[in-house]
C-alpha positions as a Python dict, from the first residue, in 0.01 Angstrom:
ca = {
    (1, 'X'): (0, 0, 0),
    (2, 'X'): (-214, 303, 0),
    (3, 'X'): (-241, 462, -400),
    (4, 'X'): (-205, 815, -285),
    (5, 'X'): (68, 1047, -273),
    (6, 'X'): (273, 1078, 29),
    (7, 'X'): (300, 1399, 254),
    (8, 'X'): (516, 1656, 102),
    (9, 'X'): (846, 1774, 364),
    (10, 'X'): (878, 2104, 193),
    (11, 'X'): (739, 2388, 411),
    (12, 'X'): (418, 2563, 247),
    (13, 'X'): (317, 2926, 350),
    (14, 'X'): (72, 2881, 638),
    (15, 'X'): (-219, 3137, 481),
    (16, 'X'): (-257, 2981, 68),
    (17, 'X'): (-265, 2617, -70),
    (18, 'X'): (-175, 2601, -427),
    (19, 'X'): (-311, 2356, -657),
    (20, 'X'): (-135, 2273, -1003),
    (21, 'X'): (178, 2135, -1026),
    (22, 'X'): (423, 2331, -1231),
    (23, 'X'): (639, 2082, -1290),
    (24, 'X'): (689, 1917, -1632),
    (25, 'X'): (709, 1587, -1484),
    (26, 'X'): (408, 1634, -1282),
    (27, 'X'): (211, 1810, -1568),
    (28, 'X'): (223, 1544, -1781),
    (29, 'X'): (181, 1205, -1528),
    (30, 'X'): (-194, 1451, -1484),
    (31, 'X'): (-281, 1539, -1863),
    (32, 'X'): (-106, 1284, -2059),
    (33, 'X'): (-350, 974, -1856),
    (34, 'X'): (-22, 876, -1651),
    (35, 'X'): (-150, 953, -1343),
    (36, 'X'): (-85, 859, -979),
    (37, 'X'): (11, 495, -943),
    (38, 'X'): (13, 281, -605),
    (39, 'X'): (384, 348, -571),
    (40, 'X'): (469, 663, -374),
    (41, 'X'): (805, 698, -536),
    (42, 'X'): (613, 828, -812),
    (43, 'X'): (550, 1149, -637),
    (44, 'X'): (862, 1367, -566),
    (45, 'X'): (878, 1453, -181),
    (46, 'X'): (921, 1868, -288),
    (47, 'X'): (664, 1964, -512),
    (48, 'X'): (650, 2320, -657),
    (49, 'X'): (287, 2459, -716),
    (50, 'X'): (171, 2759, -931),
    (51, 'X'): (-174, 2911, -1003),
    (52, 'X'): (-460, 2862, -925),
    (53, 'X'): (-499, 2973, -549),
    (54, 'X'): (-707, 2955, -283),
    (55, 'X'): (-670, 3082, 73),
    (56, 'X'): (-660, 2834, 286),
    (57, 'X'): (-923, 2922, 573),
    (58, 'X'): (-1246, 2829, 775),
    (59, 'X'): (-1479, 2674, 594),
    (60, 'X'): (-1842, 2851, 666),
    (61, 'X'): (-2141, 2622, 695),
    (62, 'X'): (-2468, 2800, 711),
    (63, 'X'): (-2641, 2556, 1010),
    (64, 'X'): (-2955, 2733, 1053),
    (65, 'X'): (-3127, 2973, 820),
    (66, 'X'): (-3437, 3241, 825),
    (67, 'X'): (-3442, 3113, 1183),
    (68, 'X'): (-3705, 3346, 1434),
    (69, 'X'): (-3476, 3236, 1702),
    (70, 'X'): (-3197, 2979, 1839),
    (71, 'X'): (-3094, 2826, 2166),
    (72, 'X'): (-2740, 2821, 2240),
    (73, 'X'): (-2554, 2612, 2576),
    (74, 'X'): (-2157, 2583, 2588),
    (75, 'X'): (-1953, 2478, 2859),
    (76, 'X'): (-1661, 2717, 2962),
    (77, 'X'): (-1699, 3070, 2866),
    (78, 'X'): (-1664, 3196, 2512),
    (79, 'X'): (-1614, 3501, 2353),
    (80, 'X'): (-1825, 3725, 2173),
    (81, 'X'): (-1663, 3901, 1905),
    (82, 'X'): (-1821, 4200, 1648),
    (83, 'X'): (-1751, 4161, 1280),
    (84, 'X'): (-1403, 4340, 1353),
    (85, 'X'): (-1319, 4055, 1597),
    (86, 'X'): (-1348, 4311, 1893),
    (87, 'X'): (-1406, 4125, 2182),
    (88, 'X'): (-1783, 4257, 2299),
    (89, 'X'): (-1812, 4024, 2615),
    (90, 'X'): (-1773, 3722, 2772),
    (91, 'X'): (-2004, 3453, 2817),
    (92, 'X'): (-2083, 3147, 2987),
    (93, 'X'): (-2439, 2954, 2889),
    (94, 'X'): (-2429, 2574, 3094),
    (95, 'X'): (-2801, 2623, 3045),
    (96, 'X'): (-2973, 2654, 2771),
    (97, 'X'): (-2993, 3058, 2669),
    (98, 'X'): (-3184, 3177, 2329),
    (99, 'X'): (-3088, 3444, 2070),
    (100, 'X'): (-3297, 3627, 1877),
    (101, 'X'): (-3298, 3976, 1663),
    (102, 'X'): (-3365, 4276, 1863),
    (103, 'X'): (-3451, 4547, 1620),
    (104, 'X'): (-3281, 4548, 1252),
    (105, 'X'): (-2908, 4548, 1348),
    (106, 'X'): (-2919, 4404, 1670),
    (107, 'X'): (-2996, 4067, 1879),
    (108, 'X'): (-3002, 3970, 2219),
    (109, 'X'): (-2810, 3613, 2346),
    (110, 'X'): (-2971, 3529, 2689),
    (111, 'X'): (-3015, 3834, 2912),
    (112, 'X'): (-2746, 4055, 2697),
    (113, 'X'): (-2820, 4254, 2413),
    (114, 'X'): (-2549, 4341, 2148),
    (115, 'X'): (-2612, 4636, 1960),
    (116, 'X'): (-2412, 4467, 1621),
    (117, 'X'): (-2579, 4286, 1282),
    (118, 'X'): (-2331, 4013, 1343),
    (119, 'X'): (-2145, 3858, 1628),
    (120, 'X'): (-1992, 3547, 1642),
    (121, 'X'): (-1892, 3339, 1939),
    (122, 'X'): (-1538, 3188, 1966),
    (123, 'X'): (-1513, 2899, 2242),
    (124, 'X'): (-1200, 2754, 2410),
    (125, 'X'): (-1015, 2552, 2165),
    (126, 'X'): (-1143, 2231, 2173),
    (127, 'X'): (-1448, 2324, 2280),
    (128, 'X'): (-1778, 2299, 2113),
    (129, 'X'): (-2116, 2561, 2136),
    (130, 'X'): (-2456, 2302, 2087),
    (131, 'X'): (-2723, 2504, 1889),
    (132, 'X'): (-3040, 2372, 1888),
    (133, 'X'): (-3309, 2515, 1628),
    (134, 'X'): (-3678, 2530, 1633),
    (135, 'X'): (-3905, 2184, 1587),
    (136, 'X'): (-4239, 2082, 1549),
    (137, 'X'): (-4376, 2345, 1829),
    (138, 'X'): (-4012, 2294, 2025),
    (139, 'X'): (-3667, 2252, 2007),
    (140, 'X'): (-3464, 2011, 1804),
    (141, 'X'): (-3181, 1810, 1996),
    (142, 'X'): (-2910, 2017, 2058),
    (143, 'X'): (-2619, 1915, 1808),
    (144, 'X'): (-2231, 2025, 1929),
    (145, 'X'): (-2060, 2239, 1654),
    (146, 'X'): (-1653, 2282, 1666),
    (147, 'X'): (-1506, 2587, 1570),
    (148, 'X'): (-1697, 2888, 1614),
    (149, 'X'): (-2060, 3024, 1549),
    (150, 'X'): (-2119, 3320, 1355),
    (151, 'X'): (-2496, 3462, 1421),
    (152, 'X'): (-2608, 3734, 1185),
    (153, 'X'): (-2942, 3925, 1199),
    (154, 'X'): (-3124, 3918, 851),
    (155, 'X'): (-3396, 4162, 959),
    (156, 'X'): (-3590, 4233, 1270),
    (157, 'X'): (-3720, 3863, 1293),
    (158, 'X'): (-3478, 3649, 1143),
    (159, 'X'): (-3152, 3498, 1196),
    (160, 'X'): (-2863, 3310, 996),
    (161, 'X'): (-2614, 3087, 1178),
    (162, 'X'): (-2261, 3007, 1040),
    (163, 'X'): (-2063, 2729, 1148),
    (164, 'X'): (-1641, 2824, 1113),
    (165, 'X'): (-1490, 2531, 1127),
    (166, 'X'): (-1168, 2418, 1009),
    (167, 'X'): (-1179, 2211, 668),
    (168, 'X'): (-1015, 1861, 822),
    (169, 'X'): (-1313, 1881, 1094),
    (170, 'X'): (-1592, 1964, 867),
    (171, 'X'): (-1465, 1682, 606),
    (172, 'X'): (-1465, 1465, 919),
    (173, 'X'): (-1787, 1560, 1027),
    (174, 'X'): (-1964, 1466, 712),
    (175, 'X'): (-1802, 1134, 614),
    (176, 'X'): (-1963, 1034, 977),
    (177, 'X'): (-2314, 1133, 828),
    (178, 'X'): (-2235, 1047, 483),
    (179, 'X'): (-2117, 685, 445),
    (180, 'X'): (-2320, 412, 580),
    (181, 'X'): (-2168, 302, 959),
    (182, 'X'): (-2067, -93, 855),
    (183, 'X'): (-1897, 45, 523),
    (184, 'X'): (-1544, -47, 486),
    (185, 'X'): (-1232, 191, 563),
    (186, 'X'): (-1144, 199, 203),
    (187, 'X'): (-1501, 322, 146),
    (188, 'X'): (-1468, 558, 443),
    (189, 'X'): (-1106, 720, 259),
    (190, 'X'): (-1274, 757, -88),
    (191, 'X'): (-1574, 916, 103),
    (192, 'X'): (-1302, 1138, 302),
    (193, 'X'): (-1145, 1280, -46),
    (194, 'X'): (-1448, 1328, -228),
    (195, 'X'): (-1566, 1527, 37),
    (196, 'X'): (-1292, 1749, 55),
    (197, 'X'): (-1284, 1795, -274),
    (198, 'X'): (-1628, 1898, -298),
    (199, 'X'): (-1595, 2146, 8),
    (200, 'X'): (-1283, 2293, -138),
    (201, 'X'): (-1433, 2336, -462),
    (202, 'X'): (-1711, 2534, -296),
    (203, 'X'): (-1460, 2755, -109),
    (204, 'X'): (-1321, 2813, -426),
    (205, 'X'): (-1616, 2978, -579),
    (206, 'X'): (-1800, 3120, -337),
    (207, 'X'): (-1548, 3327, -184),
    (208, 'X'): (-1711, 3657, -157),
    (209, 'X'): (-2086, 3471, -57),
    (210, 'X'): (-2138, 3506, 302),
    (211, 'X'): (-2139, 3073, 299),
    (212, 'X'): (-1948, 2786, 111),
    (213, 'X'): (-2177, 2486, 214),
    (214, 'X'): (-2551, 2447, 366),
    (215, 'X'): (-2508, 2153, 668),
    (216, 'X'): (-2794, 2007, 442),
    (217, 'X'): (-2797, 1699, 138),
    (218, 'X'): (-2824, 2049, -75),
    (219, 'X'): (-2415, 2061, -51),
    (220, 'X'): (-2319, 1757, 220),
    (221, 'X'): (-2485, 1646, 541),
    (222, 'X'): (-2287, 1796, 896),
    (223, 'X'): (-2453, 1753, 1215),
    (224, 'X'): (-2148, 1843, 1397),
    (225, 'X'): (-1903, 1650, 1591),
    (226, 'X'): (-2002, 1307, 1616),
    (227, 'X'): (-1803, 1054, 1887),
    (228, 'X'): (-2019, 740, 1879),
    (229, 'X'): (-1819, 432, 1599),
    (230, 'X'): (-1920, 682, 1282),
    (231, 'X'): (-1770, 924, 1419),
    (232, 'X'): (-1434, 745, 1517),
    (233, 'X'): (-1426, 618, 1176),
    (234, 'X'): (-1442, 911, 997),
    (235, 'X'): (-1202, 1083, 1213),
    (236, 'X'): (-937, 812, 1127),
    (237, 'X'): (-1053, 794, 773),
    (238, 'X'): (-971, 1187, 758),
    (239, 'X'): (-618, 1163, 896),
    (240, 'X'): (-535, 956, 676),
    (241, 'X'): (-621, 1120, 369),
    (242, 'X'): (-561, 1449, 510),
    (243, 'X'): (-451, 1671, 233),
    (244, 'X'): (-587, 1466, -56),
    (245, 'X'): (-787, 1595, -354),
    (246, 'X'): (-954, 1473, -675),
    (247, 'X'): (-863, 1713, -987),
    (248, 'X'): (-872, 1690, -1329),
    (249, 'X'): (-656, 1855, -1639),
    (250, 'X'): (-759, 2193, -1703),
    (251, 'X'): (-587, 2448, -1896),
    (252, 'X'): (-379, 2541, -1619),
    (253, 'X'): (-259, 2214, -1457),
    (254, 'X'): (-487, 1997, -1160),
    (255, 'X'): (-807, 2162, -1093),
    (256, 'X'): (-1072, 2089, -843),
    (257, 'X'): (-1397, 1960, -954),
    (258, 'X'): (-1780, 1919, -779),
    (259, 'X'): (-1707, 1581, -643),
    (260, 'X'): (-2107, 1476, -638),
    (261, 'X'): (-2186, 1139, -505),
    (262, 'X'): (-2538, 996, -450),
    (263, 'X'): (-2624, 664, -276),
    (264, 'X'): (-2727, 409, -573),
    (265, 'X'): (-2624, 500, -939),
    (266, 'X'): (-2868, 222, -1042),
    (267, 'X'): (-2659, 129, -1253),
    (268, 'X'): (-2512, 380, -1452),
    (269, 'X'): (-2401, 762, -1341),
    (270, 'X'): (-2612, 1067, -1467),
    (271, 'X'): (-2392, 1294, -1662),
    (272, 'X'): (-2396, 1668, -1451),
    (273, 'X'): (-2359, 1878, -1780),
    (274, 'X'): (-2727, 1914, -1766),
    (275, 'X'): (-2735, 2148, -1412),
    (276, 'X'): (-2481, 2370, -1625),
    (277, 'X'): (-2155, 2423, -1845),
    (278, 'X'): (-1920, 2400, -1511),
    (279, 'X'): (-1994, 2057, -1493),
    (280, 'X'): (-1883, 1960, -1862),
    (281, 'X'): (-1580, 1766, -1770),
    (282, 'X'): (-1484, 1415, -1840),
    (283, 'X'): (-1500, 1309, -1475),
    (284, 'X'): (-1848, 1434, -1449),
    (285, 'X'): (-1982, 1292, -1803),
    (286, 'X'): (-2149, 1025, -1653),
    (287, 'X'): (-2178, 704, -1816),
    (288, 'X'): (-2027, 521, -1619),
    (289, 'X'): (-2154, 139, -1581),
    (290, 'X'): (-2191, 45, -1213),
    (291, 'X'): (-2333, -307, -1105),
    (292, 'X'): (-2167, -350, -762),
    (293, 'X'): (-2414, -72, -645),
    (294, 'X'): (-2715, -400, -645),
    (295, 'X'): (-2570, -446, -285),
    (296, 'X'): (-2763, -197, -196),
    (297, 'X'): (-3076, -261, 70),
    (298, 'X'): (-3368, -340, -37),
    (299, 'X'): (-3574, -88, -253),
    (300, 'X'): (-3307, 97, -390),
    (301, 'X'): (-3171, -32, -668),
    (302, 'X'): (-3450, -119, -799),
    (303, 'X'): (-3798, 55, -710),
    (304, 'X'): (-4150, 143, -747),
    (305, 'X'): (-4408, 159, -863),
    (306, 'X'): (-4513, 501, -698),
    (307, 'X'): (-4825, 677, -704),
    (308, 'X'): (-4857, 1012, -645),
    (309, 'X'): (-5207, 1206, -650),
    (310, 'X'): (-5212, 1545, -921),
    (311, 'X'): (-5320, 1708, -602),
    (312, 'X'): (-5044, 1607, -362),
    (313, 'X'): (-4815, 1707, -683),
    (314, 'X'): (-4959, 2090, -739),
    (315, 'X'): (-4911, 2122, -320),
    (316, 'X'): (-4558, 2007, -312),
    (317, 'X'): (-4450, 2225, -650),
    (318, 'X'): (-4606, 2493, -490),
    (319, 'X'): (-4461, 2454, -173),
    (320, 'X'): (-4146, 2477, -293),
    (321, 'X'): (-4162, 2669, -655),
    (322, 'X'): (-4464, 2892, -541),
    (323, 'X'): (-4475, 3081, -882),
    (324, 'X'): (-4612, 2745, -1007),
    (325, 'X'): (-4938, 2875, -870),
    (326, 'X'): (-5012, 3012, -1160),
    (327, 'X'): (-5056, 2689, -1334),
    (328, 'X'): (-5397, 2658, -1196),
    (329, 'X'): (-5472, 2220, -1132),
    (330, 'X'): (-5225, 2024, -1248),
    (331, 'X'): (-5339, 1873, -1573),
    (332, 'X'): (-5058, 1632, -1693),
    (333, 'X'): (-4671, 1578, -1634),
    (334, 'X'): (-4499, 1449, -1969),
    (335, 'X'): (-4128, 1408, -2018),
    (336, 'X'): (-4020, 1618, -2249),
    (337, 'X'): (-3580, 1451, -2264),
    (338, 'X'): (-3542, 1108, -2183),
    (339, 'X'): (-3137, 961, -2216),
    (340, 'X'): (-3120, 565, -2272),
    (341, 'X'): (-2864, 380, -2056),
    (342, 'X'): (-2768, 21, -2095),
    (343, 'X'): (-3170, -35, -2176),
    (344, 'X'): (-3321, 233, -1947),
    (345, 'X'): (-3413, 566, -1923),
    (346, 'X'): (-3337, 862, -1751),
    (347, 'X'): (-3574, 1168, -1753),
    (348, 'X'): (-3412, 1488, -1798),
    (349, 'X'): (-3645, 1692, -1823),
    (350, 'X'): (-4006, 1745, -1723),
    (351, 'X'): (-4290, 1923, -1868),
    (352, 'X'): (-4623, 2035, -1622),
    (353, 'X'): (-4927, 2134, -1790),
    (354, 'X'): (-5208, 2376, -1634),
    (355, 'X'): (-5558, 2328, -1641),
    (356, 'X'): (-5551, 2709, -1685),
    (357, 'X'): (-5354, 2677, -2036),
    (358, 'X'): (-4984, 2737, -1907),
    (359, 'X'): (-4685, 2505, -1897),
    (360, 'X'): (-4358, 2529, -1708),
    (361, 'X'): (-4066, 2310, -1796),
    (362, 'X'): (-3786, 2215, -1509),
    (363, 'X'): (-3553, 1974, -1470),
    (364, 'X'): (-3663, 1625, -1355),
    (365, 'X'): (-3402, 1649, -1077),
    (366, 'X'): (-3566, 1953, -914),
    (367, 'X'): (-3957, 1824, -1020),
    (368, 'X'): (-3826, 1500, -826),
    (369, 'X'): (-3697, 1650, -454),
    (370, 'X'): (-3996, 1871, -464),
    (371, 'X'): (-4229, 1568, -455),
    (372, 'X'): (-3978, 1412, -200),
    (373, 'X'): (-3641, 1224, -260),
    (374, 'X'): (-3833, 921, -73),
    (375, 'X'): (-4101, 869, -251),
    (376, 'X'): (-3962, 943, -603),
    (377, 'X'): (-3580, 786, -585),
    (378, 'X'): (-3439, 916, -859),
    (379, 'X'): (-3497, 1015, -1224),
    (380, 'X'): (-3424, 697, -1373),
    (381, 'X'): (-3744, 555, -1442),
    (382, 'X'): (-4054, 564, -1631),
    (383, 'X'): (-4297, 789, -1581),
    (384, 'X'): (-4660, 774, -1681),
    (385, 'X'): (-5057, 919, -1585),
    (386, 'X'): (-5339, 702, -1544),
    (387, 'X'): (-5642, 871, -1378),
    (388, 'X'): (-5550, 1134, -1130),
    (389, 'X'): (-5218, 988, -1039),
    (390, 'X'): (-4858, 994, -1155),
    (391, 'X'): (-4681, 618, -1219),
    (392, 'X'): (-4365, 639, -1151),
    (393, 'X'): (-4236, 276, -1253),
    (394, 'X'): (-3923, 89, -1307),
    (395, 'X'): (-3703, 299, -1064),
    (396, 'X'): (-3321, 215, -1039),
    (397, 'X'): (-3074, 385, -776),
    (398, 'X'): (-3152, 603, -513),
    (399, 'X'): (-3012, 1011, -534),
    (400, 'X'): (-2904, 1196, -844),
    (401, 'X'): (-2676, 924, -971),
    (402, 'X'): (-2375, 1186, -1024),
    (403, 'X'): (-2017, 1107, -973),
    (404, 'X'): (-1917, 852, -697),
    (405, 'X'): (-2188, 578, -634),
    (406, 'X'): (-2193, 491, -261),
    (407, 'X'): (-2317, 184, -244),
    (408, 'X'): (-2052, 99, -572),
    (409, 'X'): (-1812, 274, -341),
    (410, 'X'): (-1856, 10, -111),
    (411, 'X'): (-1880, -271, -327),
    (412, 'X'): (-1590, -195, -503),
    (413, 'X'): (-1378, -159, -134),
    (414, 'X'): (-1560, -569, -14),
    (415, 'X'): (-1365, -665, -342),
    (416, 'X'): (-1018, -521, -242),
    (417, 'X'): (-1015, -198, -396),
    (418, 'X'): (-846, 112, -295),
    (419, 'X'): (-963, 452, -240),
    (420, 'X'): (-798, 547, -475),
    (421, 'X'): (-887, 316, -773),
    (422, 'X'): (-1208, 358, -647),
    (423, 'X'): (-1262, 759, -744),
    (424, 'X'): (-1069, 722, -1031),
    (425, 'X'): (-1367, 459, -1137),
    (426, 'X'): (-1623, 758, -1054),
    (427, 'X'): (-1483, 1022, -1132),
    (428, 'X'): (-1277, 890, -1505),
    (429, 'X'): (-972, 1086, -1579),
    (430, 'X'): (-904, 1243, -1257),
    (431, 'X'): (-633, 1172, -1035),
    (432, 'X'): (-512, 1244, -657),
    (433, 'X'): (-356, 1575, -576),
    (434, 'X'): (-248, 1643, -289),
    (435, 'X'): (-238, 1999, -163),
    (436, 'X'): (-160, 2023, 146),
}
C-alpha cells in the first residue's frame, strides 16, 4: 500500500489551493511528529484548509533567455495573443519561422510583425509549439513545449521566452529529465513529489517576478514533453502522486519547503542554512547519513584527484563573476569554513587571493559551478595548491548534496521502500500533504 494520503471527495474552488490543515486532528498528526502513516484511513476524506494561499495557475518557465533570436514550428494554427489576451492573429508555422525584436517594443514572428513588447502564442489544446534556440553557429534541436509560449522583447536585440504550462505537466516533464531512466517507480514517485514541491514553492514566492523556474539545473531540468520510456514513466509516476506535497510545521500549520535534491550526497547531506535564513528548517539541516548513495556509477561517490590550472581558474571566475577582474592573477584559493562529517570535510566557504593585493570571499558552492560541476563534483573534499594548480582531492558525491539524494533515492526504493518513507528520510520531519 502506497504511504500517501488518498484523494480528497470534497469539491475545492477551481482558482486557489490551500495548504494547512485547520483541523486539530490534522494539526497535531503534522507538528506533534505523528505524521502520515501507510494507512489511508488516517487521513479524513473532507479536509478543511486555512491560510496560507496560493493561486493555483500556470507555472512560467523561462526556456530561453537574452536570446538575439528564436525559431518557432507548430503544427495546426495557434493564436497570438497581446498581454491583454486580445487575439492579434492567427498563425500557422509547419516550417520552421524565426522571431526576433523589431525595434524596442516590438518583434516580428516569420513574415508578421506585431507592434506589442509581449505576445504569447496559445496552440490547440494538446498541441505543442517546438522552439529551437541558437547553437554553436546554428540551431539547437527543436524541443516540443506544452502549454503556451510567452515571447517578450527585452530591448531592441534581445528576447525572453516563457513556457505556461500547467503544474502536473511541468512536474512530469522534469522527473523524465531528472531521475535516471532504469530507476525504480518508487524512485520515480519520490522524484514526482519533490518536484512539485519545489515548483510550488517557487510559485509561491515569486509571484510578482515575471518567472517561477529557469528550464535549467539552476531550479530543475525541463526539456519539454518527452514520449520515449522516461517520458512514459514520469507521466505515470505523476498521476499517481498527483496532488502530493512535502511540508513541514511552521507557525501556521503545513508549509512548503525548497525540496533540493542533488545526485550523490556522498554520504552525508549539506545543510542549506548556509545559501540563507529561508532554508533554516529541520528538513533542510542536513546531516543526514546516506550510504545507499555508493550505488552510484563510477566516479561519483567517490572522486578525484582534479587539477585545475590558476589560469583556467581566473578565466572561468571571470567568465561568470566578471567583477573578479579586479583581482588581477589568481594567487592562491584557501578555505576559509570547512564542516566535518562522519570523518570528512565539506568546504563552505572559499577565499581567492589577488596577485594585485585584493581578496574576495564566496561560497564554495558558487566558486565550484563556476569552474564546472564536472570537473569539481561537489564541495566535499579537500582542497589544496601545489605549483600553479588547484588539488582538489578526496571528492565524495556528485551535486550540492542538499535534501533528497538521488542515487539514495534509488537505493532506498531496490530495498523496498516507499516514496514516501523515502522523503521523509531526506527531508526529516516533514510529512505528505496533499493539496489538491
Amino acid at each position: 500500500m502506497h504511504d500517501w494520503p488518498k484523494p480528497r471527495r470534497a469539491p475545492r474552488p477551481k482558482n486557489r489551493f490551500l495548504l494547512a490543515p485547520c483541523m486539530a486532528k490534522i494539526l497535531v498528526a503534522l507538528c506533534a511528529g505523528g505524521g502520515l502513516s501507510c494507512s489511508h484511513d488516517d487521513i479524513p476524506p473532507h479536509q478543511e484548509f486555512q491560510e496560507p494561499r496560493v493561486p493555483l495557475r500556470e507555472v512560467r518557465v523561462l526556456v530561453a533567455s537574452d536570446a538575439a533570436r528564436v525559431r518557432l514550428r507548430f503544427s495546426g494554427t495557434v493564436s497570438v495573443l497581446d498581454d491583454s489576451s486580445r487575439t492579434l492573429a492567427s498563425m500557422s508555422a509547419t516550417h520552421w519561422v524565426v522571431a526576433a525584436a523589431s525595434g524596442p517594443s516590438g518583434m516580428a514572428v516569420g513574415e508578421r510583425t506585431f507592434s506589442a513588447a509581449g505576445i504569447t502564442l496559445v496552440p490547440p489544446d494538446g498541441a505543442t509549439v517546438l522552439l529551437s534556440v541558437p547553437a554553436n553557429d546554428g540551431w539547437s534541436r527543436g524541443r516540443p513545449y506544452p502549454g503556451s509560449l510567452r515571447i517578450v522583447v527585452l530591448d531592441a536585440q534581445r528576447l525572453n521566452v516563457i513556457n505556461l504550462v500547467d503544474v502536473e505537466t511541468y512536474v512530469a516533464c522534469v522527473v523524465a529529465c531528472e531521475v535516471w531512466p532504469t530507476f525504480e517507480s518508487e524512485a520515480y514517485r519520490a522524484q514526482a513529489v519533490a518536484t512539485r514541491t519545489y515548483v510550488l514553492y517557487e510559485m509561491l514566492h515569486r509571484q510578482r517576478a515575471d518567472w517561477d523556474v529557469v528550464a535549467t539545473q539552476n531550479s530543475q531540468v525541463y526539456q519539454g514533453v518527452r514520449s520515449d520510456a522516461p517520458g512514459r514513466r514520469a507521466a505515470g509516476a505523476t498521476r499517481v502522486t498527483r496532488g502530493l506535497v512535502s511540508t513541514c510545521c511552521g507557525e501556521e500549520g503545513a508549509a512548503l519547503f525548497p525540496t533540493y535534491y542533488s545526485s550523490v550526497c556522498g554520504g552525508t547531506s549539506q545543510a542549506a542554512s548556509i545559501f540563507g535564513p529561508q532554508n533554516e528548517i529541520e528538513a533542510l539541516a542536513g546531516g543526514v547519513r546516506c550510504e545507499h548513495c555508493s550505488i552510484a556509477p563510477s566516479g561519483t561517490y567517490r572522486w578525484g584527484p582534479v587539477r585545475i590550472s590558476m589560469e583556467e581558474v581566473r578565466s572561468k571566475l571571470v567568465q561568470r563573476y566578471p567583477e573578479l577582474d579586479a583581482l588581477g592573477q589568481i594567487a592562491a584559493v584557501s578555505a576559509t569554513e570547512v564542516q566535518e562529517a562522519d570523518g570528512a570535510p565539506r568546504i563552505i566557504t572559499v577565499r581567492i587571493a589577488g596577485t594585485e593585493g585584493r581578496t574576495h570571499d564566496m561560497l564554495a558552492e558558487q566558486f565550484r559551478l563556476a569552474l564546472g560541476p564536472m570537473q569539481v563534483k561537489s564541495t566535499a573534499c579537500r582542497m589544496r595548491t601545489e605549483g600553479d594548480e588547484l588539488v582538489f582531492e578526496d571528492g565524495r558525491g556528485f551535486g550540492h548534496g542538499l535534501g533528497l539524494c538521488q542515487w539514495g533515492m534509488q537505493a532506498q526504493a531496490l530495498a523496498g521502500k516507499g516514496a514516501g518513507e523515502i522523503l521523509r528520510y531526506y527531508y526529516p520531519g516533514s510529512r505528505l500533504t496533499r493539496v489538491y
